[in-house]
N, C-alpha and C positions, 0 to 999 in steps of 0.2 A: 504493500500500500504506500503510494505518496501523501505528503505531507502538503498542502496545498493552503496558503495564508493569504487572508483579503485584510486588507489592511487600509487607513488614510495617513500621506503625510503631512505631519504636523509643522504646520507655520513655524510657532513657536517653539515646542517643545523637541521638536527636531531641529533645529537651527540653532548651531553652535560656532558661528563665522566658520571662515570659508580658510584656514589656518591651521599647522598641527595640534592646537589646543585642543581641537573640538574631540579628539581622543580621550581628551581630559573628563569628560562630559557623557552623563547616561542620555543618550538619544535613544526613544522605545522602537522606532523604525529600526533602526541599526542594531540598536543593545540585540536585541531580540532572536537576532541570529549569532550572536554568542555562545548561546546555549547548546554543547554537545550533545544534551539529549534530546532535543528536539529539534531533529535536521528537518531543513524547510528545504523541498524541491522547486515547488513553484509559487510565487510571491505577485499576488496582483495587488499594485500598489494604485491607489486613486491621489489625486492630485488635483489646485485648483490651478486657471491658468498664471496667475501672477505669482507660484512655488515653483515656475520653472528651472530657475535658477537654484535655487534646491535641490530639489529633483537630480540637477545633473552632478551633484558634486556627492546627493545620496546612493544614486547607482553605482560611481566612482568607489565607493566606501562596500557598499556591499558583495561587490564583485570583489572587493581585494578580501574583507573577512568571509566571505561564505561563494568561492566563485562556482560551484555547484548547484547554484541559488538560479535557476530559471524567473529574471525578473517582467512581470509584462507591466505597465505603466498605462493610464486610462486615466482622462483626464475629465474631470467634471466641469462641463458646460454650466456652471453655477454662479447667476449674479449676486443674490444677496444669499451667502452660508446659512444666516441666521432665521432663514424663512421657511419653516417645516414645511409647508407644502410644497414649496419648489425642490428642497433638498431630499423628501422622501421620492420624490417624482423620477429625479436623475438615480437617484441609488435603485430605487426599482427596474428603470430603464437598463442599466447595467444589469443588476442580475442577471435578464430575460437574456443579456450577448453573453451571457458566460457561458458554458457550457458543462454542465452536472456529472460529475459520472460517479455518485459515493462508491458503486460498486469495487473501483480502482484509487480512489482518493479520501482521504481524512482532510475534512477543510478546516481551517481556526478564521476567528474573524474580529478583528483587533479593536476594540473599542476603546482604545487606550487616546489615541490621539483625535483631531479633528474639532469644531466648536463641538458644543453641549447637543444642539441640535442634530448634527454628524451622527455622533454617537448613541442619540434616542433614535434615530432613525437606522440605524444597522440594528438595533438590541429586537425593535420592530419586526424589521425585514427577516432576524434570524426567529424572533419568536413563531412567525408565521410561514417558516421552511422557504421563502426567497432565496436564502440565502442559508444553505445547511450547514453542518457542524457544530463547534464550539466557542464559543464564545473566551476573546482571550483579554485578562487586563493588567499591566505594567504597571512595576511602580521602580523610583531608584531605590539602591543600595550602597549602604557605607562601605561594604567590603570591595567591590567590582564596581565599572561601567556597566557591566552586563545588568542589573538589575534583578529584581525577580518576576517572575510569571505564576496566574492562575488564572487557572481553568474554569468554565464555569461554563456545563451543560443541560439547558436547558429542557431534556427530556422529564419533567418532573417522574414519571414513571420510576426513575433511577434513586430516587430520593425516598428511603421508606418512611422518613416521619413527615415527607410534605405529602405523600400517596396514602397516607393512615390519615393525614387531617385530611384531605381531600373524600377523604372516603365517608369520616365522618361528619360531613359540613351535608356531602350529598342525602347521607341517613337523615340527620336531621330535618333536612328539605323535605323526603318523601314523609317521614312522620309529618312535620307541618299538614302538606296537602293532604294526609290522611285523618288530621284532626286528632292525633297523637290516641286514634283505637287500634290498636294489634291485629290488624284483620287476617285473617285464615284465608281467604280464598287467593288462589294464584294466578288466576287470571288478571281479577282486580289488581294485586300487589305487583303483577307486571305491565298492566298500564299506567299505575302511579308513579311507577318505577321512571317509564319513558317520559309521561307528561312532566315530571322533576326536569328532566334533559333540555324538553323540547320551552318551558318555562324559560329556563335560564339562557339560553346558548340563541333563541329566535324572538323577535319580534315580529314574527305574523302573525296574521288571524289564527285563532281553535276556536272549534265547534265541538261542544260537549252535544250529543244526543243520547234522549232515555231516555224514560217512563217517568211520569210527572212523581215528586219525590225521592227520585234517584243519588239528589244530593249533587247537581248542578249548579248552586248557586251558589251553595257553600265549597264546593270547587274552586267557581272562580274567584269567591273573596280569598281564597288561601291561596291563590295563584299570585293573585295582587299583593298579600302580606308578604308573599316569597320573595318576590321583581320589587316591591320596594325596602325591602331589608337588604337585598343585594344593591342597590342603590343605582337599579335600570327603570324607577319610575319617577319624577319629583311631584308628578299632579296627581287627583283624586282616582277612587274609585266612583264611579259612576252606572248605575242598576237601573235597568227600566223593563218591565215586563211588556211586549211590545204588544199583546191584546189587551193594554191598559189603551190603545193609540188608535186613532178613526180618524179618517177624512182631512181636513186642514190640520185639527190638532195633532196627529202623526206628524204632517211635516212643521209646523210648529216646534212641538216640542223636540223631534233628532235637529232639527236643521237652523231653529230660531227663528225671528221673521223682525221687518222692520216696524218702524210705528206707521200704522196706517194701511199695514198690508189687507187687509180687512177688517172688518164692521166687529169694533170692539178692540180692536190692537191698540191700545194707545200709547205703548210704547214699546222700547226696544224688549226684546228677548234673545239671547245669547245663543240658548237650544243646547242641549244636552254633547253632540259632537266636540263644542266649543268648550263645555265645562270638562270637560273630559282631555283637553289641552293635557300631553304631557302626561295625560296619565291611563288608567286603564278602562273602556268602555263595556257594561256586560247585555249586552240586547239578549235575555230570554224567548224563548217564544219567537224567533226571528220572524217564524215562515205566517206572522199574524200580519208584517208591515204588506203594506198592498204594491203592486208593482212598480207604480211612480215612486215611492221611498225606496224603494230595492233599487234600482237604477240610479239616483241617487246616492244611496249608501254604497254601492261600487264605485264611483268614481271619488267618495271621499276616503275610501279605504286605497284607492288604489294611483291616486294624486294629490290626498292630506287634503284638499280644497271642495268646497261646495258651495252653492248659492244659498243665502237665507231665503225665507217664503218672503217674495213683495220685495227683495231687493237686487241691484243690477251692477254688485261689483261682489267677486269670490271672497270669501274669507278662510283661512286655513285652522286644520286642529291638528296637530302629531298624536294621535292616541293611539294603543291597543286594544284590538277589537277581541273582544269572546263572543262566542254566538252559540246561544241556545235554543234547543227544541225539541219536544217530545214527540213528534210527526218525523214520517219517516220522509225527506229533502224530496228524494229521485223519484220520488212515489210525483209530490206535488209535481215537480216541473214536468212529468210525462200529462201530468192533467194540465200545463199549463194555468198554475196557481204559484210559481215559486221562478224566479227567471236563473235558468241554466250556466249565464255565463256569471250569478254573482255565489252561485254554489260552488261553481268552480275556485272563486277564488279563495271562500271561505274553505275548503275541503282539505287544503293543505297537510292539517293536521285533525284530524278530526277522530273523537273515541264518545264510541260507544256505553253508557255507564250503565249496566247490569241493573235488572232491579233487585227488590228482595229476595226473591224467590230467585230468581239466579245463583244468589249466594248467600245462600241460608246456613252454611257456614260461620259467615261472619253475624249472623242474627244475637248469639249469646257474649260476643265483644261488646256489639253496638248496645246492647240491653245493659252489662255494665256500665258501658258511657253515660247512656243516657241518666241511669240511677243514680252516678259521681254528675252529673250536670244538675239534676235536679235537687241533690243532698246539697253542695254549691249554692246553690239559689235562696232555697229555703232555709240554712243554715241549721239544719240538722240531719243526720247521718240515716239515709232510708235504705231497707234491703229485703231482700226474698228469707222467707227461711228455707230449709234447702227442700224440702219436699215440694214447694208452691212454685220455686225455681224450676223443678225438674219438670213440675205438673203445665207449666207456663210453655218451658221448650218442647214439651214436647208435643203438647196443640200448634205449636209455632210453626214446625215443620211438620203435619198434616195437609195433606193435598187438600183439607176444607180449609188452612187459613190462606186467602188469598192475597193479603196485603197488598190491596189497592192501589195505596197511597204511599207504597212501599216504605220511606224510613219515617214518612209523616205520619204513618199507620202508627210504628211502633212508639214514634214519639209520644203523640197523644195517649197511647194506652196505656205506657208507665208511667205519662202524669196522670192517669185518672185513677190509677192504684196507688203509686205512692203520694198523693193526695189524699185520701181514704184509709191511709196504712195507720192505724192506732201506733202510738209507741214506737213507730218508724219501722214496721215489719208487716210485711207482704206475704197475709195467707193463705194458702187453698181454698179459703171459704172467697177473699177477693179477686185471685186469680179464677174462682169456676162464675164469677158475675161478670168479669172482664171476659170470661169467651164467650159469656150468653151477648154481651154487648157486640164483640166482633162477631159472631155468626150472623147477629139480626144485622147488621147494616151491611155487612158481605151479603145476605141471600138474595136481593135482588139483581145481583151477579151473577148467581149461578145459572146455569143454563136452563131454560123450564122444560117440565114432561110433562107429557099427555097423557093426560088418563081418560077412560071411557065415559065418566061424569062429566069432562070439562067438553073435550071435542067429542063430534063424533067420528066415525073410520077415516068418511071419506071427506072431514075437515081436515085432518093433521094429511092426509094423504097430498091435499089439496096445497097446501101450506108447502111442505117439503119438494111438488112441484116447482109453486111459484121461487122458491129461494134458488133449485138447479137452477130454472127462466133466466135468473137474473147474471150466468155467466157460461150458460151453454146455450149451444140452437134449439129452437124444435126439435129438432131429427133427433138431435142428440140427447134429449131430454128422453123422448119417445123409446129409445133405443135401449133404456134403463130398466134392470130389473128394479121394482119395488124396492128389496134392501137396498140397492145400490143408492137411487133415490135417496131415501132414508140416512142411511151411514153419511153420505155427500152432503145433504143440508144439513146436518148437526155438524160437520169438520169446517163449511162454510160460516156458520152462527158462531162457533168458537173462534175462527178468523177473524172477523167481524169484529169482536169484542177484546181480543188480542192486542197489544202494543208491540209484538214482536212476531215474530216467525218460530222462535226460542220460546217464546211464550206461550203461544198456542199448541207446539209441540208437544210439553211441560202439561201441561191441563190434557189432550190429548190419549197420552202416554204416561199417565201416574203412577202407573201401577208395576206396570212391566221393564219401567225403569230403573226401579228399584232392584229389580232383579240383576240387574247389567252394570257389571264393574267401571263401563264409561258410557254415558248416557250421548244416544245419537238422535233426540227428537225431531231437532232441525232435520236433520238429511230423509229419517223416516216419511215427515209431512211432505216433506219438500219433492218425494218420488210419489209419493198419494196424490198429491196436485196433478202434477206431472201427466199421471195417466188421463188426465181429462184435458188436457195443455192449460192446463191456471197455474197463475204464481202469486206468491201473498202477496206481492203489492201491488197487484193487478186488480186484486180483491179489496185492500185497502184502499188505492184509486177510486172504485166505485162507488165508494163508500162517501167520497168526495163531492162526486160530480152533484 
């Protein structure tokens, strides 16, 4: 391997007249190659044009102490040294003529010399692989001209107590956005894993989608505490559930409007975009804005500038956008309810949040939290005894609790027992009234049966018709045995009522999932469709129109 040094020479600190003194004198260009154990083959030295004279009396010098020293000289077309953008601009430019090969070469790159700004912009270049290897810095010494040298590389990986802090700055982070609960399920714990990543290192749009209580909102506020503890946000959070938003007052409230822009404006409004300046914006609900805000809202996500309602010069906001919704995106835009190209630009990064019932797993963490949240509040200590605990969990994960409202379900239901808890304990006796409570407000979810008092034959026969009707032909309805019929319009109605595919599945497939060390309900439904050529969001679609 060669030895290969990028180097700048120094005005001053290389310039030692032009006389045998200057032997006398640590120069770090020069000294640098003193050192026996670290032979330099090839030495690309930058220079400004008025160091020419330098320059010629330093290769003079180096050729006589290190004449094995392949010197190449590059001169930096730099007016003002001191101007970081001009001075980062020429150093990059240069890297791009060098030409790379670590395979064959170990590179050092001297940041010993040059102005201040020189040298913040090699440290730059090299932190961002421009400019590879190590990074080298001079100092003199009493004993020698030659000085001494270190090293100092960059690959934090190398470093086990900055890779241990690193490691654990990152834990911290995902606890953050996990609201410091221990959760069990790995799925979850590997997308909080990613969104920690894709939080800190991007400022693009994310789009969180789920099921309404999925714990979306409180996402993104912990996204926000994350990017502003890292100190990538100076301005506010900013929250707007966007089916709070209709007709003028939508654009009103994202966009501001002038005074006078209509009957009742009487004066300025800023608009949520604008307060949002600098910091992070969370649109809930995105696919509620109507299509003129969505067009709109893509050209201020994607040129910082929009027009107020009723006024006729741009105003600018730098924010970051989150976007939520419990509606499935690609379902709307194939109905021509949600516009394609502002999905596209939101989709970047975009996760899916499980509901409860996806990760029922984590159901007895979140039940702790919630009972340390609530003990917190109330200022005394509430808890299950463990018989009511067990008797709690294990209605919990019954295919009859359906948790709607998924973690809003469970919230509410440990405040209405530990609210009720005598002496701050949670018994059987208010655990079996809390599921008489969830059953009644879940059964109007449950699917209904027919029975011979309610319909008669050829009512429910009738029924289960009209629902095949509404995504098969004629012919093809016709062509249906009875059960088929039958089985078809109940897998349809649970679709229907479904927020997922996964969801439907799941209610579908209760029974015999259990049985099966890895549950496949999605792919199961998803070949049941299939044989009829439907797809859930073809069914959800309709559901639209």
């Amino acid at each position: 391997m060669n030895n290969v040094l990028i180097g700048v020479l120094g005005s001053r600190l290389d310039h030692a007249g032009f006389n045998n003194k200057r032997w006398d004198r640590w120069r770090p260009s020069v000294s640098l190659l003193m050192h026996q154990e670290l032979v330099i083959d090839q030495y690309v030295l930058l220079y400004l044009p008025d160091d020419e004279p330098l320059l010629a009396i330093t290769l003079l010098d180096i050729a006589k102490i290190s004449p094995g020293t392949q010197v190449r000289p590059i001169c930096m077309q730099i007016a003002d040294p001191w101007d970081l953008e001009e001075v980062y601009g020429v150093l990059l430019d240069i890297s791009w003529e060098l030409n790379w090969d670590i395979e064959r070469n170990n590179y050092y790159v001297n940041i010993t010399t040059g102005t201040h700004v020189t040298q913040i912009c090699l440290f730059l270049l090299n932190e961002a692989h421009y400019l590879p290897g190590k990074l080298l810095q001079l100092s003199p010494s009493k004993q020698s001209i030659a000085g001494t040298y270190h090293l100092i590389d960059l690959d934090l990986s190398q470093y086990d107590q900055i890779a241990s802090r690193f490691a654990r700055e990152s834990a911290d982070a995902v606890e953050l956005l996990k609201g410091g609960i221990a959760t069990r399920s790995g799925t979850f714990n590997a997308l909080i894993t990613q969104l920690e990543q894709v939080a800190v290192r991007s400022k693009a749009p994310i789009l969180l989608q789920g099921p309404t209580g999925a714990g979306k909102s409180q996402l993104a506020k912990r996204i926000y505490q994350l990017k502003k503890h890292r100190g990538q946000l100076n301005g506010p959070l900013v929250e707007v559930n966007c089916a709070t938003l209709r007709g003028d007052n939508a654009m009103s409230a994202l966009f501001g409007h002038v005074k006078g822009a209509f009957t009742g404006a009487n004066q300025l409004r800023l608009g949520l975009l604008r307060e949002a300046d600098q910091g992070l914006l969370f649109l809930d609900e995105i696919a509620e804005l109507g299509l003129d805000e969505q067009a709109m809202l893509l050209r201020a996500i994607e040129e910082k500038q929009f027009m107020p309602l009723g006024g006729d010069k741009l105003v600018s906001s730098e924010f970051q956008l989150i976007a939520g919704s419990h509606q499935d995106l690609f379902a709307l835009v194939q109905a021509g309810l949600f516009r394609e190209d502002l999905l596209a630009r939101i989709n970047l990064w975009t996760y899916q949040l499980p509901s409860l019932r996806e990760r029922l797993e984590d159901l007895e963490p979140n039940l702790t939290h919630e009972l340390e949240k609530f003990s917190r509040e109330a200022g005394h200590k509430v808890d299950f005894n463990r018989a009511a605990r067990l008797q709690y969990l294990q209605f919990a994960h019954t295919p009859e609790a359906l948790w709607r409202a998924n973690f809003r379900d469970l919230n509410s239901s440990i405040t209405r027992m530990a609210t009720l808890a005598d002496g701050g304990r949670i018994t059987e006796e208010l655990v079996a009234q809390e599921i008489g409570r969830l059953q009644h407000s879940w059964q109007r979810f449950l699917p209904e049966t027919s029975s011979s008092n309610s319909l008669s034959s050829s009512d429910w026969q009738s029924d289960c018709h009209s629902i095949c009707a509404e995504f098969l032909s004629a012919s093809q309805v016709q062509d249906l045995d009875l059960f088929d019929q039958l089985q078809l319009a109940q897998v349809l109605q649970i679709c229907k009522q479904a927020t997922s595919l996964a969801e439907a599945g799941r209610t579908l497939f209760a029974q015999s999932r259990l049985r099966k060390s890895a549950a496949n309900d999605s792919h199961r439904l998803k070949q049941y469709l299939a044989k009829y050529q439907l797809e859930f969001q073809q069914i959800k679609a309709a559901m639209m129109r």
